[in-house]
C-alpha positions, 0 to 999 in steps of 0.5 A, spaced: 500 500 500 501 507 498 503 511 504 500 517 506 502 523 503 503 528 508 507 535 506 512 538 510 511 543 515 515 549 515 520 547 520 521 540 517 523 544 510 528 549 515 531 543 517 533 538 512 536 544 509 541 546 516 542 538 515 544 538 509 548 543 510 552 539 515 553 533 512 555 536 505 560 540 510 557 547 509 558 547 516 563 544 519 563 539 525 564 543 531 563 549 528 558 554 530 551 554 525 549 562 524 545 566 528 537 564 528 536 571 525 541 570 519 538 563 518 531 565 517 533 572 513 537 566 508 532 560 508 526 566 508 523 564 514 521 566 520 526 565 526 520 561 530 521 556 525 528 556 524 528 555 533 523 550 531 528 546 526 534 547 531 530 544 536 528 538 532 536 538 530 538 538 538 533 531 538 537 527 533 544 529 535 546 533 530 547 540 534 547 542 541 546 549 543 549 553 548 546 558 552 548 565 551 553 562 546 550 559 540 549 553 536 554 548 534 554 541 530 556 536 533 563 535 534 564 527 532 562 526 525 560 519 526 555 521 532 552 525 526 552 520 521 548 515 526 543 520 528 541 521 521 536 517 518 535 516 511 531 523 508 531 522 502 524 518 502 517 522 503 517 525 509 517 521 515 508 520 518 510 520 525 514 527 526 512 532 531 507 537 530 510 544 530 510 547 537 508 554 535 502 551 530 500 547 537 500 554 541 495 558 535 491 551 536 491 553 545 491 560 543 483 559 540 481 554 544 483 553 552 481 561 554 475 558 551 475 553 555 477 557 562 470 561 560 466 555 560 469 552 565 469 559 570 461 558 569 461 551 573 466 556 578 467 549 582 473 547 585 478 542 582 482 537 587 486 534 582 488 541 579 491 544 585 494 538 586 498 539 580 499 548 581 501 545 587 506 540 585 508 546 580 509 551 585 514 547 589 519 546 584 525 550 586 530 548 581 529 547 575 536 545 572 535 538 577 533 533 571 528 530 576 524 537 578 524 539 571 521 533 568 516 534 575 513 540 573 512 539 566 509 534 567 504 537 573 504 543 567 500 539 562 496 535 566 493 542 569 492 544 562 488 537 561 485 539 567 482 545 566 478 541 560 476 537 566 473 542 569 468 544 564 464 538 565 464 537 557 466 530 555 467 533 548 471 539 550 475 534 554 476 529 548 479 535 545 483 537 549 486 531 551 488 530 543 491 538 544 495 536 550 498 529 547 503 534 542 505 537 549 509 530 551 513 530 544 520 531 544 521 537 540 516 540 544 519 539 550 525 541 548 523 548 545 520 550 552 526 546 557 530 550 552 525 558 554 525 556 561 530 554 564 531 559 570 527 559 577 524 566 576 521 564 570 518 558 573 516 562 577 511 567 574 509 561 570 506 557 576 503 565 578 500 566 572 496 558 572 494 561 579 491 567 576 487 562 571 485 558 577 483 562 581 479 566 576 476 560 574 473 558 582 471 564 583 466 565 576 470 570 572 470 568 565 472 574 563 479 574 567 480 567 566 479 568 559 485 574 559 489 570 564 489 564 559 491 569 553 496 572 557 500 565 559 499 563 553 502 569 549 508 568 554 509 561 552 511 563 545 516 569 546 518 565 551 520 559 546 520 562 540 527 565 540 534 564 544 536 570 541 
């Protein structure tokens, strides 16, 4: 049987072209890549696809990147080689979903979801389990803490769903919520928030969305949900 075509999201085209540049030897091993702005000027795309593509690049062992110093390709060829596999096949079925486009896709249904929920304005034991287990986290750079707070993260997005009490809604978002345990996704947000104010605002802002949620205002829930959401993406849209 024929597989499926599937085009190739934006991020994936940027990528097979950083990829090629590396294996063709355009950029050498250990070498820095160009900055993420230059990349997006050359391929004519924009910068949170090419930080898409890095991270995607980052996954499969070909560059590393280093916090206020850059990108580089992986230092051992062989390393490189063996992590590639062969693309010059159709596009892979299985690739992740472009964390940004995930964002536009929250950005139109969850402050939705905090409205419907904020009509019911019942308290949620599991929620404040989980803004809890998020607020207790002091060290982000211990493996154990991060993967803890992402975790309590997402499943306190799922619950907001819950909350509604619409079977529907809920189904949605648990679809919307898979694409947050993909690899690139986990990369991009470990990679925007990687200190422990920032987790900290963060675990205020869900906060603010619970609390306007129990309280009744759909309104403020709604805003609040926006705002965070917005934050998200600046936060992992761009190293740089």
């Amino acid at each position: 049987m024929q597989a499926d075509f599937r085009p190739k999201q934006i991020y994936e085209q940027v990528a097979d072209q950083i990829r090629a540049g590396i294996l063709s030897g355009q950029y050498a091993h250990g070498s820095r890549l160009p900055s993420e702005r230059d990349l997006a000027q050359r391929l004519k795309v924009s910068r949170p696809a090419v930080r898409e593509a890095i991270g995607a690049l980052q996954n499969e062992g070909m560059v590393t990147t280093r916090h206020g110093s850059g990108t580089y390709v992986a230092d051992c060829p062989l390393q490189v080689n063996e992590a590639a596999p062969d693309y010059a096949g159709l596009p892979p079925v299985d690739a992740d979903f472009s964390p940004i486009s995930t964002l536009e896709v929250r950005l139109l249904i969850e402050p939705a979801i905090a409205r419907l929920a904020a009509r019911r304005a019942q308290r949620d034991p599991l929620a404040e389990r989980y803004l809890e287990q998020m607020i207790d986290v002091k060290d982000i750079g211990d493996p154990l803490q991060q993967a803890r707070w992402s975790e309590a993260d997402r499943l306190f997005h799922r619950q907001l769903a819950m909350m509604t009490g619409d079977i529907l809604i809920a189904r949605i978002a648990e679809e919307i919520n898979k694409t947050m345990e993909q690899p690139l996704w986990n990369r991009l947000r470990d990679d925007g928030i990687y200190d422990p104010e920032r987790i900290q605002l963060y675990a205020a802002e869900h906060r603010l969305i619970y609390e306007a949620i129990i309280s009744g205002d759909e309104d403020a829930a709604a805003f609040y949900v926006e705002g965070h959401l917005k934050r998200v993406r600046r936060d992992i849209s761009s190293r740089e």
